[in-house]
C-alpha positions in Angstrom: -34.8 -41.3 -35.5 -34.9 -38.2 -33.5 -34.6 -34.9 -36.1 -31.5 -32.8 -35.3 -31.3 -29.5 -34.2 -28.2 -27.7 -34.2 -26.8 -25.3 -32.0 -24.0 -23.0 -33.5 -21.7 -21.7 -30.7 -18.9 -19.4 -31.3 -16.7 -17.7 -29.5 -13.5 -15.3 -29.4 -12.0 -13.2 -26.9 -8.3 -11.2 -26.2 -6.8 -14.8 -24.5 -6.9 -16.1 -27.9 -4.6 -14.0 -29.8 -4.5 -12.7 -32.6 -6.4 -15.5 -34.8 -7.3 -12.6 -37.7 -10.4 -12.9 -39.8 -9.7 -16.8 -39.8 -10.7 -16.9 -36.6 -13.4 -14.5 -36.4 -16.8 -14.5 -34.9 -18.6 -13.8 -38.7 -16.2 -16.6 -39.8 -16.5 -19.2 -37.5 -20.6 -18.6 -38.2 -20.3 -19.1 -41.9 -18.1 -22.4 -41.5 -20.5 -24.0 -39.2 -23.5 -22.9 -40.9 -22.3 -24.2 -44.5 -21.2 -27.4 -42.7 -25.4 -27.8 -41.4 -26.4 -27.4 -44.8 -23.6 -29.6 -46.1 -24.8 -32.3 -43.7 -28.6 -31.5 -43.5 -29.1 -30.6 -39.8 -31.2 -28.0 -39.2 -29.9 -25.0 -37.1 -32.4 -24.3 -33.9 -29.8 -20.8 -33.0 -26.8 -19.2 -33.2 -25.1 -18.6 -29.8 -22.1 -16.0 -29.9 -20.0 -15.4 -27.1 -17.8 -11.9 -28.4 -15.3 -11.0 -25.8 -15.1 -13.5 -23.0 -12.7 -15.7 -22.1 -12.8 -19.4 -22.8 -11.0 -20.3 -19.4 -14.8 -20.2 -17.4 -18.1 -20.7 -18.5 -19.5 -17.8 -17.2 -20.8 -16.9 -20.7 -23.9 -15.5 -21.5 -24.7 -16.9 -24.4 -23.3 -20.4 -23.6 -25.7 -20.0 -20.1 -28.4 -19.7 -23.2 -27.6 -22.4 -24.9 -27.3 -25.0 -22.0 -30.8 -23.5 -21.0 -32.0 -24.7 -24.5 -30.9 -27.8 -24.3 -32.1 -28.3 -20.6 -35.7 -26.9 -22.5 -35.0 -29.8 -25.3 -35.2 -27.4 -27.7 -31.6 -28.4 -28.6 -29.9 -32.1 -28.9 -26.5 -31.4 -31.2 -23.8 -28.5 -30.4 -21.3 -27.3 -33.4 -18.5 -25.8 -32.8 -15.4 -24.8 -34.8 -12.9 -26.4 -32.8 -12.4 -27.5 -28.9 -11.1 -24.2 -27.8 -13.9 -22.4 -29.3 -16.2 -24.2 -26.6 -13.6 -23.5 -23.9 -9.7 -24.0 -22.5 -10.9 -25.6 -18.9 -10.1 -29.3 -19.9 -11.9 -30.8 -16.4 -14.7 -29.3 -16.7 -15.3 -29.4 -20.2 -14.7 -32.8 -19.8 -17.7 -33.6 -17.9 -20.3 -30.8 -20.2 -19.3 -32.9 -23.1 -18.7 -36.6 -21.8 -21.1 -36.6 -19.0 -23.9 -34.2 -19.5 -24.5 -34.5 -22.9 -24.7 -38.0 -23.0 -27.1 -38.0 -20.5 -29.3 -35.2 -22.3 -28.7 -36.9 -25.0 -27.1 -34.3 -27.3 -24.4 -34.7 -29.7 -21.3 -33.0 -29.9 -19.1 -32.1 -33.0 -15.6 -30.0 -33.0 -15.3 -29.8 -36.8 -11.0 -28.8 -36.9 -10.6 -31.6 -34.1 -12.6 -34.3 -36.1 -14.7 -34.9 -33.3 -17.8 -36.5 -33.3 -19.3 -37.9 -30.4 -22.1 -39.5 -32.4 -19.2 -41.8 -33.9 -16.9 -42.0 -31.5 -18.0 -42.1 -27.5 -13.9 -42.9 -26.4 -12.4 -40.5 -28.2 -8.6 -39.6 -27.4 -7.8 -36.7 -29.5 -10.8 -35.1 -27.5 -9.1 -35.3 -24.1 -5.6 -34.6 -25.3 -6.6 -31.6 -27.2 -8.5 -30.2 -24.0 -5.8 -30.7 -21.6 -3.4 -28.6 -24.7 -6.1 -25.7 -25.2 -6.0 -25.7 -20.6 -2.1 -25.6 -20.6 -2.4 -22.8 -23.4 -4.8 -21.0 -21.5 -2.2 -21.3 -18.4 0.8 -19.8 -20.6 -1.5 -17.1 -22.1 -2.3 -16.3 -18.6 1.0 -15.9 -17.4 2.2 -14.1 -20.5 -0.5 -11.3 -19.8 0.6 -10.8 -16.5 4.2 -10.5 -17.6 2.9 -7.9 -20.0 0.8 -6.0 -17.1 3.6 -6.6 -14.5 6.3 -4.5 -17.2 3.6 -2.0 -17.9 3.5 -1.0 -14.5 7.2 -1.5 -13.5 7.7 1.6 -16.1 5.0 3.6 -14.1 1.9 3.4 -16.2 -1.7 3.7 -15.2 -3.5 0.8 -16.2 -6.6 0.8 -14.1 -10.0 0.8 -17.2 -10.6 4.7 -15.4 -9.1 7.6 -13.6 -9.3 7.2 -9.8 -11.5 9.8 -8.0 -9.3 13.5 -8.5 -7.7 12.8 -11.3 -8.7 12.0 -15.1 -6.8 10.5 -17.8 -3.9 12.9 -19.8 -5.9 12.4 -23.7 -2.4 12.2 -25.3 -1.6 9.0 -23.5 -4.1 6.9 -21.6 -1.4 5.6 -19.3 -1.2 8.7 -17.2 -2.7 10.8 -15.1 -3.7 14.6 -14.9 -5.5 16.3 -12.3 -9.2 17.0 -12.8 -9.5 20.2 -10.5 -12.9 20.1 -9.3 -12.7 16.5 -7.6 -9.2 17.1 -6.6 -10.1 19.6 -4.5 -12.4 17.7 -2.8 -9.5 15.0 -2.4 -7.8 18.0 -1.1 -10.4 18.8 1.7 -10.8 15.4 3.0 -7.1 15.0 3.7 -7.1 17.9 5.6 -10.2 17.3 7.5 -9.0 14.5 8.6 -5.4 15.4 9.7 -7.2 18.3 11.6 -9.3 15.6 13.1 -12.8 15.2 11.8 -13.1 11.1 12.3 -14.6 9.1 9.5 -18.5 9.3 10.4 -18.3 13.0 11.2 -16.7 13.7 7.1 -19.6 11.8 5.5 -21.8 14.0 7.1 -20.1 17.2 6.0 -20.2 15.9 2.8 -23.0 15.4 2.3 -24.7 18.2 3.7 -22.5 20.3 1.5 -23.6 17.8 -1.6 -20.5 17.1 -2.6 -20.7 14.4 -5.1 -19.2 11.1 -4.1 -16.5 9.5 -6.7 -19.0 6.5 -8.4 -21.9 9.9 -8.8 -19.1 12.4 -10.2 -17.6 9.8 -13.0 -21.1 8.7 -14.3 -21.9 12.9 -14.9 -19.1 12.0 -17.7 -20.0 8.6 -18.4 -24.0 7.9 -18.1 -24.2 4.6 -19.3 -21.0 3.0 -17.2 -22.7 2.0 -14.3 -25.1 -0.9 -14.4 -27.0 -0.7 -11.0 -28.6 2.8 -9.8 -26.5 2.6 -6.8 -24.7 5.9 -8.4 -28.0 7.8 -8.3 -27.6 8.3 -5.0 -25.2 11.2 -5.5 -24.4 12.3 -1.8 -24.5 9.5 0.1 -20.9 9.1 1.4 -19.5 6.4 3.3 -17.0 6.0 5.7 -15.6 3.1 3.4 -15.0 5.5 0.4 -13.0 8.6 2.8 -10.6 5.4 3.7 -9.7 4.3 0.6 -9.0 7.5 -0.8 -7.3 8.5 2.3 -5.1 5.2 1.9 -4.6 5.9 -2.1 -1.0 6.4 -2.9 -2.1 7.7 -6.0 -2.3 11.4 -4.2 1.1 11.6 -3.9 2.2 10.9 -7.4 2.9 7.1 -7.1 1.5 4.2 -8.9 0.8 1.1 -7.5 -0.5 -2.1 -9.2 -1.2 -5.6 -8.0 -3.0 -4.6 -4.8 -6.2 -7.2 -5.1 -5.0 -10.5 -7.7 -7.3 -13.7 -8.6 -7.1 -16.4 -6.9 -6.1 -18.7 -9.8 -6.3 -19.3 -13.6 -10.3 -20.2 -13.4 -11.3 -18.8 -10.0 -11.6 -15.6 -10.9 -12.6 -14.2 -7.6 -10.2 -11.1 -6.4 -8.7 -11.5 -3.2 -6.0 -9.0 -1.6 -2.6 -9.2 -2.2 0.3 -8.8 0.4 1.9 -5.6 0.4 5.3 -6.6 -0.5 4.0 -8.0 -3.9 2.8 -4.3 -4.6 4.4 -3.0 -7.4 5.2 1.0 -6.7 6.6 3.5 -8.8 7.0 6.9 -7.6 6.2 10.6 -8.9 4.6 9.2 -11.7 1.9 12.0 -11.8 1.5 15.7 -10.1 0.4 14.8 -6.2 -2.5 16.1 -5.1 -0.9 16.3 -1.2 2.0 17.2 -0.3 4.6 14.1 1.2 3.7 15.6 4.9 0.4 16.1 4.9 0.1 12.2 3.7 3.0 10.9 6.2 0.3 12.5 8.9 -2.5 11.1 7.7 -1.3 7.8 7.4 0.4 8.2 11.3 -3.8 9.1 12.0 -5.1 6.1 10.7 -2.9 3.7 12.3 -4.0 5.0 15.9 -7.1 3.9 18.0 -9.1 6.8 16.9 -12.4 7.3 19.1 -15.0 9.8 17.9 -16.8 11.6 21.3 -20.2 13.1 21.1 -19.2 15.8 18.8 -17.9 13.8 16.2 -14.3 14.7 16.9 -11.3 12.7 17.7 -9.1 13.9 20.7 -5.9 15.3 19.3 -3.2 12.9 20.9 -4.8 10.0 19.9 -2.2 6.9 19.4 0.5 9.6 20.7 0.7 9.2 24.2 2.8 6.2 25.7 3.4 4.7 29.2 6.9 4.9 30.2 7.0 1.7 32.0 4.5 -0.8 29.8 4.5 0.6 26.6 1.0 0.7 26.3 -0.6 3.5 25.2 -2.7 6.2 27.7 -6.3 6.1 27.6 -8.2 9.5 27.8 -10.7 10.4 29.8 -13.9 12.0 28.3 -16.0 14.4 30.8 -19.5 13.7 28.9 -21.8 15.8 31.4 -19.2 18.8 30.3 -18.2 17.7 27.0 -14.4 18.0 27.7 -11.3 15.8 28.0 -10.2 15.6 31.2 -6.7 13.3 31.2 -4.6 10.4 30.4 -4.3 7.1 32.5 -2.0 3.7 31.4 -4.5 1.2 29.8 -2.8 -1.6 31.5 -2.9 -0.5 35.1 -6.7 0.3 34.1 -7.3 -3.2 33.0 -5.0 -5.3 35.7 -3.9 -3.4 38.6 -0.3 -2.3 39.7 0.2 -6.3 39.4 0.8 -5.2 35.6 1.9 -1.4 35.6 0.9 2.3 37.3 -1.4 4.7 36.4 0.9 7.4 35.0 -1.8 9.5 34.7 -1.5 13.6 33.9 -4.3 16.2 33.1 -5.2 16.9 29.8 -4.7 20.6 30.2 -1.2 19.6 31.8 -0.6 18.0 28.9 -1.5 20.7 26.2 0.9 23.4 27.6 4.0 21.1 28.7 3.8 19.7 24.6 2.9 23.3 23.5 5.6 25.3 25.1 8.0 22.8 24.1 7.0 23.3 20.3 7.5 26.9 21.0 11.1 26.5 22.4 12.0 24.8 19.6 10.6 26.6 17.3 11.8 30.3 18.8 15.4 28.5 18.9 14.8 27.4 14.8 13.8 31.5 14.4 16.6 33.3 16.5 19.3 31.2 14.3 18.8 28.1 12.4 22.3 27.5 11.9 23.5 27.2 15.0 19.8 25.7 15.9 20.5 22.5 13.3 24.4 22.3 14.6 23.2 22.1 18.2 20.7 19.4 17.1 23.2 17.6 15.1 26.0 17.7 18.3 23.0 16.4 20.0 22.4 13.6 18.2 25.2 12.5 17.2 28.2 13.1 19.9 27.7 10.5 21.6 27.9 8.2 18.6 31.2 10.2 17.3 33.7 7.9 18.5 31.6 5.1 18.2 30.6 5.4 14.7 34.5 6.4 13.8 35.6 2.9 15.5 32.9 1.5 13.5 34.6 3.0 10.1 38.0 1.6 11.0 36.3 -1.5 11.5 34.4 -1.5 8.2 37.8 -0.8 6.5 39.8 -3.9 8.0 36.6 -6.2 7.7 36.5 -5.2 4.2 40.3 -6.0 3.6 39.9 -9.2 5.4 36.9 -10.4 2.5 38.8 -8.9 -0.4 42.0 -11.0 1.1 39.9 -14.2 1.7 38.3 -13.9 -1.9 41.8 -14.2 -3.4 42.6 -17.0 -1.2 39.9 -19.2 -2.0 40.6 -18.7 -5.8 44.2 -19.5 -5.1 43.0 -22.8 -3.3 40.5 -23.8 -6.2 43.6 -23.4 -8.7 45.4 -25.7 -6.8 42.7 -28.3 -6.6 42.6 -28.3 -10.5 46.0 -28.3 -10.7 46.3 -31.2 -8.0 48.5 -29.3 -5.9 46.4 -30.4 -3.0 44.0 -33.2 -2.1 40.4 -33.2 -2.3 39.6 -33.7 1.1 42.8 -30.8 2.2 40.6 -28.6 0.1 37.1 -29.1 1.8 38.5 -28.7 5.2 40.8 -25.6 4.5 37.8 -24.0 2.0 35.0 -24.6 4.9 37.4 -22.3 7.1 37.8 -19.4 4.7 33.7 -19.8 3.8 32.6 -19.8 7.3 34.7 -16.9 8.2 33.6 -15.3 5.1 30.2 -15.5 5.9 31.1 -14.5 9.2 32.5 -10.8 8.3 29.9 -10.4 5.9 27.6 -10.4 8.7 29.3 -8.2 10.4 29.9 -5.7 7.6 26.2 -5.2 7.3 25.6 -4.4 10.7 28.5 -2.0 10.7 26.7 -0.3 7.7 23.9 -0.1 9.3 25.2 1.3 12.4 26.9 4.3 10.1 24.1 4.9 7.9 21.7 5.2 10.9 23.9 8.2 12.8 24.7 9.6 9.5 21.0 9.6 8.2 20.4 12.0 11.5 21.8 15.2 8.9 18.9 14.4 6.4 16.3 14.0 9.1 17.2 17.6 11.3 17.3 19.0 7.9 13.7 17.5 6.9 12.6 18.2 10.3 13.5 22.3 10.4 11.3 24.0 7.6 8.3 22.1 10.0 9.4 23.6 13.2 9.6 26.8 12.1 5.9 27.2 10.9 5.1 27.0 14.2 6.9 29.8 16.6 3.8 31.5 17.2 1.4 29.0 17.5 -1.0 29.5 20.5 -3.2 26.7 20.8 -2.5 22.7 19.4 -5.0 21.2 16.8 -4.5 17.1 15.5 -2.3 18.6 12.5 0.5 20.4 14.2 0.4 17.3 16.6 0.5 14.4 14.0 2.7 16.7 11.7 5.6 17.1 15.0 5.1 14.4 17.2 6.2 10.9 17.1 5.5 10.3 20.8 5.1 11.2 23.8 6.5 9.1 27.0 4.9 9.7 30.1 6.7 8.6 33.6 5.2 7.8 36.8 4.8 11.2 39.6 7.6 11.5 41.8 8.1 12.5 45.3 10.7 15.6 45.6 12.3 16.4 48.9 10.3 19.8 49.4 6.8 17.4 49.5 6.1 18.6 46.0 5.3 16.5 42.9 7.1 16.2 39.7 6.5 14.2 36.5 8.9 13.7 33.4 7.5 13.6 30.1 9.6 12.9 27.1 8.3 14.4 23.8 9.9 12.3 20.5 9.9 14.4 17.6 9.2 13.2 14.2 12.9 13.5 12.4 14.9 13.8 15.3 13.2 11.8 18.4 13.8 13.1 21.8 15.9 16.0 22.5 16.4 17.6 26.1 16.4 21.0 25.8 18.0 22.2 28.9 21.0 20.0 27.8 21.2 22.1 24.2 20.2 25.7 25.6 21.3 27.9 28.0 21.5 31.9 27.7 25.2 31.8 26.6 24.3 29.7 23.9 21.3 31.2 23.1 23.2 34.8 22.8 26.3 33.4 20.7 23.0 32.5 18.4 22.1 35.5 18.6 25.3 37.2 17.4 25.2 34.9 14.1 21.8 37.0 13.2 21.1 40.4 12.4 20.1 41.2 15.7 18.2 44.2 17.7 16.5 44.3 21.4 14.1 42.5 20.6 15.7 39.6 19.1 18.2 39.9 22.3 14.7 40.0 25.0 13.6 36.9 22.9 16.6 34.6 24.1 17.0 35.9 27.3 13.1 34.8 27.9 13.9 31.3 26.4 16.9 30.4 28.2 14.7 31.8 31.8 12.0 29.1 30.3 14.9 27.0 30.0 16.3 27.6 33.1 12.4 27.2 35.1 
């Protein structure tokens, strides 16, 4: 008879719970090794798997052990019971019933009682495996409850700080800003909303030898990283400036479920969809402010082109065809290293069968968007109050009467649901009550339900409709403090742009009785969308502004040379 040699596995990890000193690594060794003296095998090793899970066998002291027996140095396997081996019952199933037969080795689970050297059909084995899987499952689920309630109430529960930030020491759960890297967080936001593309920023960066984030956590914590990829401490990548510029985290939120596994053994991550993010707002001090992300973000969802100099034109993604929708291509003078003006993509691509060029100079395009910025934002200066009630009449008087119909409406279709609610309860009573017949009661209650469901409809878009007109106060109010930075502005840069614009709509050149050429262009502001100015300011109005202000010559020359702009 073949001489046994035992192999003593163990193993314990956080999916098993709290087993205590019962079911603890040191414990589990000195049960198994008493029960080899006990039984006179001898023990070849002792395989310990502290701190991984039993729901894979990515282990790498079980990936020993299986190695020993492949080497023969091995032919019986102890453990202390089934789920100490592991909690995947299919797999499991064929280590223990198919692969060890074949190699030969026997298998005992002392708690279980089983003993493959007695018993090759054994029953207890299979329902016990399929119990430690389904326990595996609920312990699974139970942790995720746990995380998912964690980060519904806001807390950090990432292993480190992200890149900027570093964890507060009275609570591990939060953030606290780490000045040094924040300020590069800082810079790299504002590089980018003043245009520097992605390729052009790693290069800054490291010619200034800035640290990157995996180089500047290991100064703090030497022996985290494995690999010696981190010892390449300014090499930057384009990869690493987009996800910190996509990081929520900046503005004070947290977010958690991003990336999930794909299931309870395939541990792989894969990204999650967005509306299974969990967020939780001004959680932390932001490191931007709510504009300067809002821009950022508007930047990275436009085509963004870098030229020769490693710049990105400033109206990228801004400029739209009036007739297709498309957006304008520019035009890039290489031999003179300028921009030179917009044309429609479509009518590039397919002809006038599709669209027409729309096209307009860049330089045409700079002072029509920069004079109106101006306007507005001399108009915000000479008096803001009668600036935001001009915007507001604006905006919403031609919705006045509309959204005060809609109001009435609301009121009546509200009545009308309260009324019907009563009714149907009525008609229920009198069903128990036998007042009226079954079938008088299906056809009479599928009535009052369908027209129930009917005004319910309704009432939501009549909400909608009044919320949307009276959301306009909140956005002119949002929108002012921005305008006003900019009344003296004298040349446009990608910030003010992405900061301002929403769009701009360009139309097709038209023919003017004279001979001459004109060309509208509609410029959407971010807040408040598109505004004609001509329509809101004249020199009357401007000087019954004027009037509501301390006021002096000046101030007086200053409107009067609007409303002429105006007037031009």
């Amino acid at each position: 008879m073949e001489r046994e040699i035992a192999a003593i596995y163990c193993r314990l990890s956080q999916d098993d719970g709290d087993l205590g000193e019962s079911g603890s690594i040191q414990t589990q060794k000195s049960i198994l090794t008493r029960y080899c003296k006990d039984n006179h095998i001898a023990i070849g090793d002792i395989y310990s798997d502290d701190g991984y899970t039993g729901q894979n066998f990515n282990r790498p002291d079980f990936r020993r052990m299986m190695d020993d027996i492949d080497a023969g140095k091995i032919n019986v396997v102890i453990v202390n019971d089934l789920s100490r081996f592991g909690r995947e019952y299919a797999e499991m199933g064929l280590i223990i019933e198919h692969y060890f037969e074949e190699k030969g080795v026997r298998f005992i689970s002392l708690y279980d009682r089983v003993d493959t050297a007695k018993s090759k059909d054994n029953l207890i084995m299979a329902i016990t495996n399929v119990m430690n899987s389904f326990y595996a499952r609920q312990a699974s689920s139970k942790t995720k409850a746990a995380h998912k309630a964690r980060a519904q109430d806001g807390m950090y529960l990432a292993g480190h700080a992200l890149f900027g930030y570093m964890k507060d020491p009275n609570d591990r759960h939060k953030l606290i800003i780490d000045p040094p890297a924040a300020d590069v967080v800082r810079e790299i936001f504002q590089l980018f909303a003043a245009g520097v593309g992605y390729v052009r920023m790693t290069k800054i960066l490291r010619e200034r030898k800035i640290l990157n984030p995996m180089a500047y956590f290991n100064q703090n914590n030497p022996d985290y990283f494995k690999s010696d990829y981190w010892r390449k401490p300014f090499d930057w990548h384009a990869t690493s400036v987009r996800s910190i510029l996509m990081n929520q985290a900046y503005i004070g939120n947290v977010v958690f479920g991003k990336t999930k596994v794909k299931g309870l053994f395939d541990k792989k991550r894969i990204p999650a969809p967005q509306e299974e993010w969990i967020i939780v707002e001004n959680m932390h001090e932001p490191l931007i402010s709510r504009e300067l992300w809002d821009t950022v973000q508007q930047l990275m969802k436009s085509r963004r082109r870098e030229n020769s100099k490693g710049e990105i034109q400033m109206f990228a993604g801004l400029v739209k065809c009036s007739k297709c929708g498309s957006s304008l291509n520019v035009n890039f003078d290489k031999k003179k290293g300028k921009y030179t003006g917009f044309s429609c993509w479509v009518y590039k691509n397919y002809g006038k069968e599709r669209c027409t060029s729309h096209a307009i100079g860049w330089k045409t395009m700079g002072q029509l968007v920069l004079e109106d910025i101006r306007r507005n934002a001399k108009a915000a200066k000479l008096a803001a109050p009668k600036y935001k009630e001009m915007l507001i009449s604006a905006k919403t008087e031609k919705k006045k009467q509309e959204t005060e119909k809609c109001k009435r409406e609301l009121k009546t279709v509200d009545k009308r649901i309260a009324e019907l609610d009563k009714i149907m309860n009525k008609l229920y009573e009198d069903l128990a009550l036998e007042k009226v017949s079954e079938e008088r009661y299906q056809t009479m209650s599928k009535g009052y339900e369908a027209e129930q469901s009917g005004l319910k409809e309704r009432r939501n878009k009549l909400t909608e409709i009044i919320t949307r007109v009276e959301s306009v106060y909140e956005n002119i109010e949002k929108f002012l403090p921005i305008i006003k930075k900019y009344t003296d502005i004298t040349e446009l840069n990608t910030h003010i742009l992405n900061e301002l614009i929403q769009k701009i709509v360009v139309y097709e050149k038209t023919d003017n009785p004279d001979g001459s050429k004109s060309q509208r262009v509609d410029i959407h502001y971010k807040f408040i969308g598109y505004v004609e100015m001509k329509e809101m300011f004249g020199l009357p109005m401007l000087m019954a502004m004027a009037k509501d202000v301390e006021i002096d010559d000046a101030l007086i020359a200053e409107a009067k040379e609007l409303a002429r702009e105006l007037a031009g």
